[in-house]
C-alpha positions as a Markdown table, in Angstrom:
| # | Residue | x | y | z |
|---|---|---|---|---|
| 1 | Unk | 31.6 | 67.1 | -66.1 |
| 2 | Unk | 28.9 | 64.5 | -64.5 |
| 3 | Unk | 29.3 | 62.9 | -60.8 |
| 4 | Unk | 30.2 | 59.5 | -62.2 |
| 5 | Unk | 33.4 | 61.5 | -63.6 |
| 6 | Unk | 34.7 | 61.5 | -60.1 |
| 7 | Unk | 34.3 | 58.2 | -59.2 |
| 8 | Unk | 35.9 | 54.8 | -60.4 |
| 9 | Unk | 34.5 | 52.3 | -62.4 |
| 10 | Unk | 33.8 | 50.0 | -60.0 |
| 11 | Unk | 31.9 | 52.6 | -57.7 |
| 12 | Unk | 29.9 | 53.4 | -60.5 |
| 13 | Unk | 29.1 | 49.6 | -61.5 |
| 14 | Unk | 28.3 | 49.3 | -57.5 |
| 15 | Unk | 26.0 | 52.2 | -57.8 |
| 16 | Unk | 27.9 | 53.3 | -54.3 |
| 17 | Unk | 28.5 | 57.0 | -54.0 |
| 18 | Unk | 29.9 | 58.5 | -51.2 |
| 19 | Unk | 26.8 | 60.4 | -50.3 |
| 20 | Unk | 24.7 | 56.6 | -50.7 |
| 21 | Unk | 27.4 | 55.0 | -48.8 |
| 22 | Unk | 27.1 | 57.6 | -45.8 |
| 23 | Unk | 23.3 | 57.0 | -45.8 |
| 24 | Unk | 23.9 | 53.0 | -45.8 |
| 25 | Unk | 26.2 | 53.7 | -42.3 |
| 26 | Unk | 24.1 | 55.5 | -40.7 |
| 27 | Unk | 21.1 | 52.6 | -41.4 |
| 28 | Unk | 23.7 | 49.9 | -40.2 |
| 29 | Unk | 24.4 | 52.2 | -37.0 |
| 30 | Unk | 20.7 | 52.4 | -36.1 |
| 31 | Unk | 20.0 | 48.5 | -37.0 |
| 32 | Unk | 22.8 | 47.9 | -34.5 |
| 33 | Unk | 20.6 | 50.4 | -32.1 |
| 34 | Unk | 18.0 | 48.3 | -32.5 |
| 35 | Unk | 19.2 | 44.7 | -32.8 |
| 36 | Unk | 20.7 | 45.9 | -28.9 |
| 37 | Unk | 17.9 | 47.5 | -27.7 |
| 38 | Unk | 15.5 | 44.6 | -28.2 |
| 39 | Unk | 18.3 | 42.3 | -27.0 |
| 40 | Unk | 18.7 | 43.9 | -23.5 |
| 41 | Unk | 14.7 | 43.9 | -23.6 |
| 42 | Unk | 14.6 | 40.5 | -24.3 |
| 43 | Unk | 16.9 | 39.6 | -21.7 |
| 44 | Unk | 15.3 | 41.3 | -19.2 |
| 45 | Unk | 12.1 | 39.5 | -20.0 |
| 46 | Unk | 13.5 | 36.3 | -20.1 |
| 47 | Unk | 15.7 | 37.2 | -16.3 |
| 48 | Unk | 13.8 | 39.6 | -14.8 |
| 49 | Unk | 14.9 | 42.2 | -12.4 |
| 50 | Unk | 17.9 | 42.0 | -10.1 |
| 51 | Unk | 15.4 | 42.2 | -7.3 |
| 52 | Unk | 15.3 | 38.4 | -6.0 |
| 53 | Unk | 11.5 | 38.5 | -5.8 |
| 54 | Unk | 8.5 | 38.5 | -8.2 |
| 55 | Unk | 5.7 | 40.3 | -7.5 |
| 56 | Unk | 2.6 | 41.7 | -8.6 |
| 57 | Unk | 0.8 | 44.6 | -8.5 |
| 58 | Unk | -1.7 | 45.9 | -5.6 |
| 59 | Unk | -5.5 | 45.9 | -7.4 |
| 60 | Unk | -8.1 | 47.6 | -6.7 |
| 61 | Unk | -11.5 | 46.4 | -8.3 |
| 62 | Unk | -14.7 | 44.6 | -8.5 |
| 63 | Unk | -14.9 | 40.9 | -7.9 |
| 64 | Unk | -17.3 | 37.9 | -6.8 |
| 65 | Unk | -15.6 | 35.8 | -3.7 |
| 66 | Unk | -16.2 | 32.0 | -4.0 |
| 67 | Unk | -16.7 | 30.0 | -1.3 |
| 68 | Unk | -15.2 | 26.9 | -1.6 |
| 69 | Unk | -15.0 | 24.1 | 1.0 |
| 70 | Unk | -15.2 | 20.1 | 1.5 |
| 71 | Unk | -17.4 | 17.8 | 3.3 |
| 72 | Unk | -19.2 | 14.7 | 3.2 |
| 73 | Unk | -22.4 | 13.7 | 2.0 |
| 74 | Unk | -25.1 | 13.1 | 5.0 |
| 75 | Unk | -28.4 | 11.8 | 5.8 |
| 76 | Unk | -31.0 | 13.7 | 7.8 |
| 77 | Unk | -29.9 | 11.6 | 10.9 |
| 78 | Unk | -26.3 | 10.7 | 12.0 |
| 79 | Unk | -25.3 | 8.1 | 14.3 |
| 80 | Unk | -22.1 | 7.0 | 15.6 |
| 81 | Unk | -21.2 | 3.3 | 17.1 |
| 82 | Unk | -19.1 | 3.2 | 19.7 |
| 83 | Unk | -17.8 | 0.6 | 21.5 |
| 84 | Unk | -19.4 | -1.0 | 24.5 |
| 85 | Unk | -16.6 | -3.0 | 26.2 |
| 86 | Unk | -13.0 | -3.4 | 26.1 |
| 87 | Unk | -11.5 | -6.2 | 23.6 |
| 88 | Unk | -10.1 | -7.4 | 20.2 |
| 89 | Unk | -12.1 | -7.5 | 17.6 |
| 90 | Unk | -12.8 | -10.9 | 16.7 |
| 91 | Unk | -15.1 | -10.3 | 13.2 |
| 92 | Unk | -16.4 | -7.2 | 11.4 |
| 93 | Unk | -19.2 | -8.7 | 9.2 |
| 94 | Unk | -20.3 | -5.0 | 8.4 |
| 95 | Unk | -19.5 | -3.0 | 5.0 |
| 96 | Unk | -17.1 | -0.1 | 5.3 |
| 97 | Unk | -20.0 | 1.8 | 3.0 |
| 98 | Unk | -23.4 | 0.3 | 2.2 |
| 99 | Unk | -26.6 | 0.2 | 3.5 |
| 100 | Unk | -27.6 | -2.0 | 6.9 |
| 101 | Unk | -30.8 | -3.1 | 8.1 |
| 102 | Unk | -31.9 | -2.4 | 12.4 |
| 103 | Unk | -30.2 | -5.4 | 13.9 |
| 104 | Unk | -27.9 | -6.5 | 11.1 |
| 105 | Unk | -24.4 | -7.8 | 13.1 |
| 106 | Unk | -21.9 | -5.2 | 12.0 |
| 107 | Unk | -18.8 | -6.5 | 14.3 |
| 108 | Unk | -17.9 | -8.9 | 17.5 |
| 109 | Unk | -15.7 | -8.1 | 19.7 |
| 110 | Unk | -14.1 | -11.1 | 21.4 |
| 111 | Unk | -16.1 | -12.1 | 24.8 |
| 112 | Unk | -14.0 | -14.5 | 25.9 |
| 113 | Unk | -12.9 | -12.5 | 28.8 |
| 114 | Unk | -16.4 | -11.5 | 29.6 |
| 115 | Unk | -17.9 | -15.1 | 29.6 |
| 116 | Unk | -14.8 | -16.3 | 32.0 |
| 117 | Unk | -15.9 | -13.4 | 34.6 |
| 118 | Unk | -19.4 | -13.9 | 34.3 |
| 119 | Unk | -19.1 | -17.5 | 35.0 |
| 120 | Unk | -17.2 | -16.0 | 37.7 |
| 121 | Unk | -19.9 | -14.0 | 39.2 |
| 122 | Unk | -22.9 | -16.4 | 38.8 |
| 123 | Unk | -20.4 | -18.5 | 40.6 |
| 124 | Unk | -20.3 | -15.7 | 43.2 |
| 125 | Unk | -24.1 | -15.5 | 43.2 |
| 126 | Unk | -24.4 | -19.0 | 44.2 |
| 127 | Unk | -22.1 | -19.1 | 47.3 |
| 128 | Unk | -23.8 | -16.3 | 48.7 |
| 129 | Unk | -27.0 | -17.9 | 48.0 |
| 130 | Unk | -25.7 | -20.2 | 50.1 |
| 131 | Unk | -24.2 | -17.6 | 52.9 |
| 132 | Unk | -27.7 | -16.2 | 53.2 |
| 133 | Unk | -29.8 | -19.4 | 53.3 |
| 134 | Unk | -27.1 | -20.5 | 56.4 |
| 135 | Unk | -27.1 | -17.2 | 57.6 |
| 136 | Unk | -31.2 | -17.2 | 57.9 |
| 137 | Unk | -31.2 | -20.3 | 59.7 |
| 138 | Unk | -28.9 | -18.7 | 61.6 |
| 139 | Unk | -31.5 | -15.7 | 62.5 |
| 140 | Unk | -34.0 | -18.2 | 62.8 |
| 141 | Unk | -32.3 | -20.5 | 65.8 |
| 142 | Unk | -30.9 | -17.5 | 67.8 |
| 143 | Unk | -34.5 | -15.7 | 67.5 |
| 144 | Unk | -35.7 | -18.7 | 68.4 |
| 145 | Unk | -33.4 | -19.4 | 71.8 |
| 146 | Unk | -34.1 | -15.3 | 72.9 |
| 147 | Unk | -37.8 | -16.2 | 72.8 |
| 148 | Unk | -37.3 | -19.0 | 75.1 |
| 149 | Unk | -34.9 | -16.9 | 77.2 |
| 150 | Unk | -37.5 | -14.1 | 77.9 |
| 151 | Unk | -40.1 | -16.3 | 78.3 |
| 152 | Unk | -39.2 | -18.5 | 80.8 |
| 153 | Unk | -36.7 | -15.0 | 82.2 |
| 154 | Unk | -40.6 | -13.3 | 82.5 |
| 155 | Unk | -42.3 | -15.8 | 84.2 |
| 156 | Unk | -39.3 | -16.5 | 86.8 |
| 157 | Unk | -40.0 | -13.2 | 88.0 |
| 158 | Unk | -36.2 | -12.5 | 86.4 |
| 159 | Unk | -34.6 | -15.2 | 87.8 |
| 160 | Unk | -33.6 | -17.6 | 85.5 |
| 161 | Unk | -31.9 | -17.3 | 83.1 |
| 162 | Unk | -29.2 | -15.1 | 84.2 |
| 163 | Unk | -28.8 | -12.1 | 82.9 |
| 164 | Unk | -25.8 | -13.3 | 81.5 |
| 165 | Unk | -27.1 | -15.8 | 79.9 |
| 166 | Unk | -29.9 | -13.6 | 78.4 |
| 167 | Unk | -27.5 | -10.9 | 76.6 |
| 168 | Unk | -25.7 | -13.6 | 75.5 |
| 169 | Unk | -28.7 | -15.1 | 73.4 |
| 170 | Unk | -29.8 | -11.1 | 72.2 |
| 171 | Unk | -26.2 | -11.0 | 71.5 |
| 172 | Unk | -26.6 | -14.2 | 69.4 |
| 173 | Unk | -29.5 | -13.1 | 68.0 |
| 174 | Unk | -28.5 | -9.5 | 66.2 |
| 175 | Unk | -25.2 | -11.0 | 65.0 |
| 176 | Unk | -27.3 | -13.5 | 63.0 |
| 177 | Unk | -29.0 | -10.8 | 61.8 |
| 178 | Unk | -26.0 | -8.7 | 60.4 |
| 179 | Unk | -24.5 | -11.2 | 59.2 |
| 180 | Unk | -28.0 | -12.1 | 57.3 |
| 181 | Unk | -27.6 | -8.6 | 56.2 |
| 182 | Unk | -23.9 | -9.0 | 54.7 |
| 183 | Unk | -25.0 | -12.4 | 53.5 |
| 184 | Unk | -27.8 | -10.7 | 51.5 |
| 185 | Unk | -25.7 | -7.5 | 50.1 |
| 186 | Unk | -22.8 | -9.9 | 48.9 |
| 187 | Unk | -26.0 | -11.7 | 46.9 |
| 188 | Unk | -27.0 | -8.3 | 45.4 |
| 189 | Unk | -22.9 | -7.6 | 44.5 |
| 190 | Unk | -23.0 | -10.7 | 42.6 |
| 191 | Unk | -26.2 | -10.6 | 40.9 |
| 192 | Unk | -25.7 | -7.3 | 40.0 |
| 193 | Unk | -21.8 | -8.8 | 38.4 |
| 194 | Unk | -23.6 | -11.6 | 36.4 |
| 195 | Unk | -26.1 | -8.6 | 35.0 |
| 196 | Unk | -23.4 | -6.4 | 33.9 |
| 197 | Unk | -21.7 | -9.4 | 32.5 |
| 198 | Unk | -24.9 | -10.2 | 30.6 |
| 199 | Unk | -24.6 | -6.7 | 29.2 |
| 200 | Unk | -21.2 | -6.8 | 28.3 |
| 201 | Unk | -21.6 | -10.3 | 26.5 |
| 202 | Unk | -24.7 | -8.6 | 24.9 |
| 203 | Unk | -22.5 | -5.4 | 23.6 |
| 204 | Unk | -19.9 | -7.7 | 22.1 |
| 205 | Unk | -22.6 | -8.4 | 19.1 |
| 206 | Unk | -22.6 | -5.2 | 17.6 |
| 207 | Unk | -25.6 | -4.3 | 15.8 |
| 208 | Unk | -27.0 | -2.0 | 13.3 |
| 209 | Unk | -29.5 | 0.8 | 16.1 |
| 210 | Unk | -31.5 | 1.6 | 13.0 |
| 211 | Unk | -32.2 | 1.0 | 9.2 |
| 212 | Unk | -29.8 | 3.2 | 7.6 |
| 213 | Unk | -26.0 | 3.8 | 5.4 |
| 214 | Unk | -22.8 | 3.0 | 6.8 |
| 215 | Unk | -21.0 | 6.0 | 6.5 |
| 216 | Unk | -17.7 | 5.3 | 7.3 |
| 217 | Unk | -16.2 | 2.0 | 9.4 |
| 218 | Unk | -13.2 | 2.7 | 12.2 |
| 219 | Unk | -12.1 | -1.0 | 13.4 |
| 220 | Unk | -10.7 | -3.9 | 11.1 |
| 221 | Unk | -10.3 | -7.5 | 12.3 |
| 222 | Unk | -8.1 | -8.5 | 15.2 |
| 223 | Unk | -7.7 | -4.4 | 16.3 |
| 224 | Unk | -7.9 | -3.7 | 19.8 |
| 225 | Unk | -10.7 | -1.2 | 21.1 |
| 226 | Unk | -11.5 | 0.1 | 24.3 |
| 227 | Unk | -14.8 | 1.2 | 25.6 |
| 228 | Unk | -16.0 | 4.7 | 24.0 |
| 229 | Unk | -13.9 | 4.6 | 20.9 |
| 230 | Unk | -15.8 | 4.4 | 17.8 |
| 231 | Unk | -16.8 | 1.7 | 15.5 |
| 232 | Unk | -19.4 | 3.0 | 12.6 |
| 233 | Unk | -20.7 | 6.2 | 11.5 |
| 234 | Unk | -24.6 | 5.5 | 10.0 |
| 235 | Unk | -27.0 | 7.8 | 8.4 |
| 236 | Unk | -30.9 | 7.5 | 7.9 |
| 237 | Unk | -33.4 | 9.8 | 6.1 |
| 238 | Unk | -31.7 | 8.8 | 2.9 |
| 239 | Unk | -34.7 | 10.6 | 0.8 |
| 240 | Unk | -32.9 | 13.9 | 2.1 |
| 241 | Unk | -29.1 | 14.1 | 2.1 |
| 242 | Unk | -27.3 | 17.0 | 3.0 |
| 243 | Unk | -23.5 | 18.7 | 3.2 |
| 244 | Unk | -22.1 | 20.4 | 6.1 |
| 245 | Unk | -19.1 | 22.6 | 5.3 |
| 246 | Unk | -17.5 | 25.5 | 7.7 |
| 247 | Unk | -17.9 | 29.5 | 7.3 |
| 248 | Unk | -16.1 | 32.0 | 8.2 |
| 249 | Unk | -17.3 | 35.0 | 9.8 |
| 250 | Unk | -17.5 | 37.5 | 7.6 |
| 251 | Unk | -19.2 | 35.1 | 4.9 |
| 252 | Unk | -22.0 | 34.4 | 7.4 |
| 253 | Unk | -23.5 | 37.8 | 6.9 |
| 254 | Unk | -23.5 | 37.1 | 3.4 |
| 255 | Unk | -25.1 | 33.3 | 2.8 |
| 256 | Unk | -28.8 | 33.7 | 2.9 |
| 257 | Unk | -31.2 | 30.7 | 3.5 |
| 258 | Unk | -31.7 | 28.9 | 0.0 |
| 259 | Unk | -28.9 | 30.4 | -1.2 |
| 260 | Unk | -27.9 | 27.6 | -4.7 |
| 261 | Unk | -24.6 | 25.7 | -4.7 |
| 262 | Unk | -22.9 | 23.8 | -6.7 |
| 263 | Unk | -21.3 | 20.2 | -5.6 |
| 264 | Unk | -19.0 | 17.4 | -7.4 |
| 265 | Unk | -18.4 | 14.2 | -5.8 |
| 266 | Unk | -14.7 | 13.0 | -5.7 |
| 267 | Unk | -15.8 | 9.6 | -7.5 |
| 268 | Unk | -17.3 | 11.7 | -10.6 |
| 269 | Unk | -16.4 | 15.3 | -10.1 |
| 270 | Unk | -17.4 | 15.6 | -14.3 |
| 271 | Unk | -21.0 | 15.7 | -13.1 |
| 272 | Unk | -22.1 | 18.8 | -10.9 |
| 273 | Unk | -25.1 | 18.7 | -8.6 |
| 274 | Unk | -27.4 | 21.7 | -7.3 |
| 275 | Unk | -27.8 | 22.4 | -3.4 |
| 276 | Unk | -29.6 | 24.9 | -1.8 |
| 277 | Unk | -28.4 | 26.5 | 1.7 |
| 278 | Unk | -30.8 | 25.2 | 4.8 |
| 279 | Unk | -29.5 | 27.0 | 7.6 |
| 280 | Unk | -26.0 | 27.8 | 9.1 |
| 281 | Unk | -25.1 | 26.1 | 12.5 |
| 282 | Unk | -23.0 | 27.6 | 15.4 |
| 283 | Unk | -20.9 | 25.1 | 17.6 |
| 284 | Unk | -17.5 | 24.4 | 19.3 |
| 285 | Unk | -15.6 | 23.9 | 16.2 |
| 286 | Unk | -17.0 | 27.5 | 15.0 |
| 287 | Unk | -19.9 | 28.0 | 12.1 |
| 288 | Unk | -20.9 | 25.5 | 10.1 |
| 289 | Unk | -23.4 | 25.7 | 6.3 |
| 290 | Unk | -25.5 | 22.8 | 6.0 |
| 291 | Unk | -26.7 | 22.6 | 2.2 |
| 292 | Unk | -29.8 | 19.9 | 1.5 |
| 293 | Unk | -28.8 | 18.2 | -2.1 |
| 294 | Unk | -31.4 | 18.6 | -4.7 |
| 295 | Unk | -32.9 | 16.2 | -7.0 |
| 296 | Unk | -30.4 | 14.4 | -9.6 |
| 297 | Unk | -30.5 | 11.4 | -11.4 |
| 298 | Unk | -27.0 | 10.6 | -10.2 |
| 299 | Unk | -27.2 | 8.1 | -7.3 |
| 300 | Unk | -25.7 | 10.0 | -4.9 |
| 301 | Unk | -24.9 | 7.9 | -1.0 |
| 302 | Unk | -23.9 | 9.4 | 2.1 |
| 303 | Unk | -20.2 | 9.5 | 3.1 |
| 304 | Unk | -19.2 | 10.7 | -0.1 |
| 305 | Unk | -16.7 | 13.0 | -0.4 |
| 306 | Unk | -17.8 | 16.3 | -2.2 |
| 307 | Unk | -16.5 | 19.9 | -2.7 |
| 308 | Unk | -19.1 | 22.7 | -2.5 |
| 309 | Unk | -18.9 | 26.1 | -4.0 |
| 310 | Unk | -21.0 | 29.0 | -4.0 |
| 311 | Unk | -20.6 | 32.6 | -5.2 |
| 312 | Unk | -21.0 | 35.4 | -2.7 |
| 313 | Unk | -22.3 | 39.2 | -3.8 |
| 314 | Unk | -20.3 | 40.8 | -5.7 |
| 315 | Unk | -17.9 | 43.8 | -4.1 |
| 316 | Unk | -17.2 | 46.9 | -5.1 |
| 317 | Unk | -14.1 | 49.0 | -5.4 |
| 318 | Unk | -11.9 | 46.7 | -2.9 |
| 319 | Unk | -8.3 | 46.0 | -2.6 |
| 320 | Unk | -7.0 | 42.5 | -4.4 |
| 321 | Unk | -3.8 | 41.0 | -4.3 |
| 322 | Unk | -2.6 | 37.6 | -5.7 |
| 323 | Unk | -3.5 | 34.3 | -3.2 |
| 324 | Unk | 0.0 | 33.8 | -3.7 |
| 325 | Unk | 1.3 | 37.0 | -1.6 |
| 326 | Unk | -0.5 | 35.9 | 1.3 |
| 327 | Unk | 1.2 | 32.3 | 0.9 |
| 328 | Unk | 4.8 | 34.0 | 1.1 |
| 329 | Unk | 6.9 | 33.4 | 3.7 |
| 330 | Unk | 10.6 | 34.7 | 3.6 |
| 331 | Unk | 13.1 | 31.9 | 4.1 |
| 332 | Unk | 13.7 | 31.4 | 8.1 |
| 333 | Unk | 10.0 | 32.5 | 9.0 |
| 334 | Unk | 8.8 | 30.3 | 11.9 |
| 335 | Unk | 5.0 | 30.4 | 12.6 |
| 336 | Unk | 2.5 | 32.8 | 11.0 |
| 337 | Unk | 0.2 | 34.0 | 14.0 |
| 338 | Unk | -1.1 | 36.5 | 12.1 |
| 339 | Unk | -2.0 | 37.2 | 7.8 |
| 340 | Unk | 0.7 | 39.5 | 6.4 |
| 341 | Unk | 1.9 | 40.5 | 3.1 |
| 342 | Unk | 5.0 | 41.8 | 1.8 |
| 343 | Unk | 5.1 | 44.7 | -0.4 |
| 344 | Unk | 8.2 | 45.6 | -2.2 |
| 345 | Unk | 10.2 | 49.2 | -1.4 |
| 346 | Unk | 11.7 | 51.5 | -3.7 |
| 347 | Unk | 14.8 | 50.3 | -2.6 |
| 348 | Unk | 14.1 | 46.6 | -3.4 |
| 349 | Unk | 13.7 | 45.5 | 0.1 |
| 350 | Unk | 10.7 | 44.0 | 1.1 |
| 351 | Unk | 8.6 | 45.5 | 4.1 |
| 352 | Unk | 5.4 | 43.3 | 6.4 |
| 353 | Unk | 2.4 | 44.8 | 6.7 |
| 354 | Unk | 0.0 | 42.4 | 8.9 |
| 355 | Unk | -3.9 | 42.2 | 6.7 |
| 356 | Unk | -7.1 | 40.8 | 7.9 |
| 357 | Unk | -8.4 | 38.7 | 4.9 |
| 358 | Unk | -11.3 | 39.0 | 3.2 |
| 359 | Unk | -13.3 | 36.7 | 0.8 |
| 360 | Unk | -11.1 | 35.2 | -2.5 |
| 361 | Unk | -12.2 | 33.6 | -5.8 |
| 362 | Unk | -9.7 | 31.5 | -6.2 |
| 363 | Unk | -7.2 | 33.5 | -7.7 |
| 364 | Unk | -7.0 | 37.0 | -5.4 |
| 365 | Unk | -8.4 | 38.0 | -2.1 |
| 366 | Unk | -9.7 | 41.1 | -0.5 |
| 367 | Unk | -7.5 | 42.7 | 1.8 |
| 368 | Unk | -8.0 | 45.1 | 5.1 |
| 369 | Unk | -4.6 | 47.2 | 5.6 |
| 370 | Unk | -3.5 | 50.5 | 6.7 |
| 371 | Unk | -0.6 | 52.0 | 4.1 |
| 372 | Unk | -1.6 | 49.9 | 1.2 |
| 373 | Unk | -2.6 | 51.3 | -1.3 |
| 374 | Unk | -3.2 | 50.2 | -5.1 |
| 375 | Unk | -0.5 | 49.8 | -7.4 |
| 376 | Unk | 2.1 | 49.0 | -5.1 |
| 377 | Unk | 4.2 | 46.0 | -5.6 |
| 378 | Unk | 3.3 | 42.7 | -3.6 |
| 379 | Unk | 5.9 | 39.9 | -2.8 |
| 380 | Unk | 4.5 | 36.4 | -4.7 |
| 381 | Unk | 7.5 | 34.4 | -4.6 |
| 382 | Unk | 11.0 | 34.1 | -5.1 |
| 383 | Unk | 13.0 | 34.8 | -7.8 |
| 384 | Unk | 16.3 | 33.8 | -6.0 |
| 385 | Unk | 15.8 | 31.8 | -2.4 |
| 386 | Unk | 18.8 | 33.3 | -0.6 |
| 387 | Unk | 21.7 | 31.0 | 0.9 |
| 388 | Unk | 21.3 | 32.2 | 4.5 |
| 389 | Unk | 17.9 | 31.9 | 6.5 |
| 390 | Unk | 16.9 | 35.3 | 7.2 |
| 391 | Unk | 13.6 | 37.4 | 7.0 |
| 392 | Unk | 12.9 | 40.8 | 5.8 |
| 393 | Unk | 12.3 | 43.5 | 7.6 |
């Protein structure tokens, strides 16, 4: 007797045997298998870990720093305006950007306090003018009545005058004279007033020291300024301009004299110009590139904003981790004296470890740090910000 014997109609019509509908349990078993195991992956792709952190791995590698920085476009020679007197500013006929001509009247400051003191002082000068021509006549009589008294005191044998009389009249005499003295010092006082005065009426008119490009303008109309504070930046030596950025330390070593940079201007970053390194300065502020712009047909002006980059040598076999690791700071964190990194424990707790920094591309930077080693996992971010301010460990 066949197989089909044993089975009903209906089984036979299905084409299900028991043996088929064993197999076709066993394939829904491991579909179900499946279906999960791709659905718990999935999920944990889409959530993550339970750890409330992402992070990345530690890298090890090859890679080219970039050194990029901001400045503003120069001339060869850089002068700043500053203000010669105390006052409002009554008019600023200058451009905030443009170029000036030597003399050109770039602001006035209101002199209307100066002129009332001057008129003061050359009023000063005149009255003692005046003390000093009545205090010469003064010298001139009581010389004039010693004479006489020594004269006739001489040829009395000392007789007459008295001597009374005669240190009276030398008495007379030298207190002319002082006071022709004072007389004279209080002229000086005043002249020397009405010339500062002059000065200050002169430094109201504030004018262009050279033929140049007004970098950048400080004061606006009706602003009060006091002596020292400044009014306009210019530049000259337009046929060479120039871009001072800062440097670290450790890129220093590495920027060599002609060294070629690239540079975009913030008003048309699409178009990139060349520079060419010049020579690195050292001052209060710390290191400073200067980078001489090369020919380009763009018309470039100084005090333009412009980012610089240049690439750096290649290194070698050095430790990377993500920009982002070294941004991270655990909720509560007050001040960052120091770089540090988080790196993530076995146990999911994150643990510092203080870096020194080296040179970045944008996207990762070079690390120096004891116990860190490639492969381990670096804090980027968080997955979770927790409720309570608190830092790791």
């Amino acid at each position: 007797m066949s197989d089909n014997a044993h089975h009903s109609p209906l089984d036979i019509f299905l084409g299900k045997t028991p043996k088929r509908a064993r197999r076709h349990l066993l394939s829904l078993f491991f579909l179900t298998l499946a279906a999960i195991a791709v659905g718990v992956l999935l999920v944990r792709f889409l959530t993550g870990t339970d750890s409330p952190y992402y992070s990345a791995p530690v890298e090890v590698g090859n890679f080219v720093p970039l050194l990029a920085e901001r400045g503003t476009i120069r001339g060869q020679k850089n002068i700043t305006i500053k203000a010669r007197l105390d006052g409002i500013v009554a008019a600023v006929p200058g451009p905030a950007k443009g170029k000036v001509s030597f003399g050109q009247v770039l602001a006035r400051i209101d002199a209307d306090p100066v002129r009332q003191s001057l008129e003061i002082a050359r009023a000063d000068v005149a009255a003692a003018q005046a003390s000093l021509d009545a205090a010469q006549v003064s010298v001139r009589e009581t010389a004039s009545r010693l004479a006489r008294f020594e004269s006739v005191w001489r040829r009395s044998n000392k007789r007459v005058p008295s001597l009374n009389e005669l240190e009276t009249a030398r008495a007379d005499a030298s207190r002319a004279r002082q006071e022709e003295a004072a007389a004279r010092a209080r002229l000086d006082a005043a002249r020397l007033r009405v010339k500062e005065g002059a000065g200050e009426l002169k430094a109201a008119v504030v004018r262009a020291p050279i033929d140049g490009w007004v970098v950048a303008r400080y004061v606006e109309q009706g602003r009060r300024v006091r002596e020292g504070v400044p009014l306009f930046a210019l530049s000259s030596g337009l046929e060479q301009l120039s871009i001072t950025v800062p440097v670290a330390g450790n890129e220093v070593a590495e920027l060599q004299p002609g060294a070629k940079a690239s540079v975009r201007l913030e008003d048309n970053p699409e178009e990139e110009l060349s520079a060419r390194l010049e020579r690195i300065e050292s001052g209060a502020g710390g290191r400073r590139a200067v980078f001489v712009i090369e020919h380009s047909a763009h018309r470039v002006t100084p005090g333009s904003a412009a980012s610089l980059e240049i690439e750096l040598p290649e290194r070698s076999d050095v430790l990377l981790v993500p920009n982002s690791a070294l941004e991270f700071a655990p909720e509560g964190s007050v001040g960052r004296d120091r770089d540090r990194i988080y790196l993530l424990s076995d146990d999911g707790e994150p643990r510092r470890v203080y870096v020194t920094k080296g040179g970045s591309d944008g996207r990762r930077t070079e690390i120096f740090a004891k116990g860190v080693e490639p492969g381990m996992q670096v804090i980027t971010g968080w997955r979770d910000a927790p409720a309570q301010d608190g830092e790791p460990k």
